[in-house]
C-alpha positions, 0 to 999 in steps of 0.5 A: 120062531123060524122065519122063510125070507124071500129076497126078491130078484134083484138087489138087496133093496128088493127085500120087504121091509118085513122081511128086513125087519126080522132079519135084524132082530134073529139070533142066526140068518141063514143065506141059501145058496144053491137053488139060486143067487142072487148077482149082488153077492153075500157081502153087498147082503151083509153091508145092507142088512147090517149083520153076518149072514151063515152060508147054506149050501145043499149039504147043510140044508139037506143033511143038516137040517136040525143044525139050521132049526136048532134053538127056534123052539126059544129065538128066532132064527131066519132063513133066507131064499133068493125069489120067494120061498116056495119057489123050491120044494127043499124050502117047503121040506124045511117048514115041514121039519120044523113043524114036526119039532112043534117049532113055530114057521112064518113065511114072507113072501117075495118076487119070484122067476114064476111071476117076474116072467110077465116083464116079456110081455106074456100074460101069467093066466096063460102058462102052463106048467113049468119045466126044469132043464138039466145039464146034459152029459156024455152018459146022461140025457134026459128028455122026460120035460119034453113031454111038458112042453108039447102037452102046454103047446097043445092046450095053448099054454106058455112054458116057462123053462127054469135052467139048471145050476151047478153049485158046489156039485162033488166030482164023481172021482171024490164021491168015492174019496173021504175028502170032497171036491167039487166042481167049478160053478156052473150056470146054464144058458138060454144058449144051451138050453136051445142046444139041447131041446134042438137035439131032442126036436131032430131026435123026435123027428115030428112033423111040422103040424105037430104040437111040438117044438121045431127050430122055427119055433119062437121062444124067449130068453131072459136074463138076471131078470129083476136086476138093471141089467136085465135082458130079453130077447124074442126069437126062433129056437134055432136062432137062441143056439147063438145067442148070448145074454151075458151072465146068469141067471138064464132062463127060456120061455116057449110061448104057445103058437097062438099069442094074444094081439097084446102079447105080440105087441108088447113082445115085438120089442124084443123080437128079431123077427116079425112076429105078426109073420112067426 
């Protein structure tokens, strides 16, 4: 049997208690690590769950699929993803792999970033599609996620906007080498995501009664949310440049310009501006 395990959010005490039961009984436990992480570390993982962990980075997972799958025709094998399993599409392509080996697949489902959102207050019912934003560089901006954004503000919608990470990422100058190197870790920020959608706002140039973004517009950052060390913090767009939420995971939500009375109420607390007035 292969086995998806979804860790939660937070700590190692978020996994279920089905979860961690079949953790303990698998032959092999692989821990991916580069579609998110998780703040308390692989050791803290360890130490709770009582046994090794196998790292999975994106080259195992996406070019040594077979290695992970290998033997859960006869034992159980698991692999872990920090939120809940279908939170990315490698984890879906990995049960589809399985599944055409005749291996048996079991999914266990856990908090994700998709839900845990509704902590600001902002009810699920009322997002719309979510977008990815990626890290710029001086050769490559992409735009394209805008467009998502204004078609959720038009029809009234929250955007939850999920920040890029970098982990384990080669250098262009080894690509081209025998021998990888790679990148230091990198984590995007509500800081820079502001930066670049306020780039892509002066760049449009539309006017203020449009659907779009604006740097007047309120948005809402969060941070490692589901850990103790949460924050959130409701402003303008424009404002959200300068902010800083302290270490990763970051991620921003546009809210619609038509909030529901419980929303602003349960919002304000987290608000550096009225917004009754917004």
């Amino acid at each position: 049997m292969f086995y998806i395990i979804g860790l939660g959010l937070g700590d190692p005490e978020d996994i279920t208690v089905k979860g961690l039961n079949i953790i303990k009984q698998c032959a092999r436990v692989y821990l991916e690590s580069y579609t998110s992480i998780l703040s308390c570390g692989q050791e803290k993982l360890e130490e709770f769950y009582g046994r090794k962990l196998i790292l999975a980075d994106r080259e195992m997972v996406e070019q040594r699929a077979d290695e992970i799958l290998q033997g859960s025709e006869n034992e159980s094998i698991a692999f872990l993803v920090v939120g809940d399993p279908f939170g990315a599409t490698t984890h879906t392509d990995l049960l589809l792999r399985a599944k055409e080996k005749g291996i048996n697949t079991s999914v266990v489902h856990n908090a994700s970033i998709m839900n845990a959102v509704g902590c600001c207050g902002l009810q699920l019912y009322h997002f719309g599609e979510t977008v990815s934003i990626p890290y710029w560089d001086d050769n490559w901006k992409p735009d394209s996620f805008y467009e998502k954004i204004a078609a959720n503000l038009q029809h009234g919608l929250h955007t939850l906007c999920l920040l890029d990470i970098k982990v384990k990422e080669p250098t262009l100058e080894s690509l081209m080498k025998k021998k990888r190197e790679y990148m230091p870790p990198r984590f995007m920020s509500v800081s820079e995501a502001a930066d670049q959608l306020l780039a892509i706002v002066a760049n449009k140039n539309e006017p203020e009664e449009g659907h779009g973004l604006s740097e007047k517009s309120l948005v809402v950052g969060l941070a490692r949310v589901g850990h103790e060390s949460q924050k959130i913090l409701a402003c303008s767009l424009k404002d959200m440049k300068d902010v800083d939420l302290g270490p990763p995971l970051h991620s921003l939500i546009i809210p619609n310009g038509r909030l529901h009375p419980l929303e602003t109420e349960f919002l304000q607390q987290f608000a550096e501006l009225d917004l009754q007035k917004s």
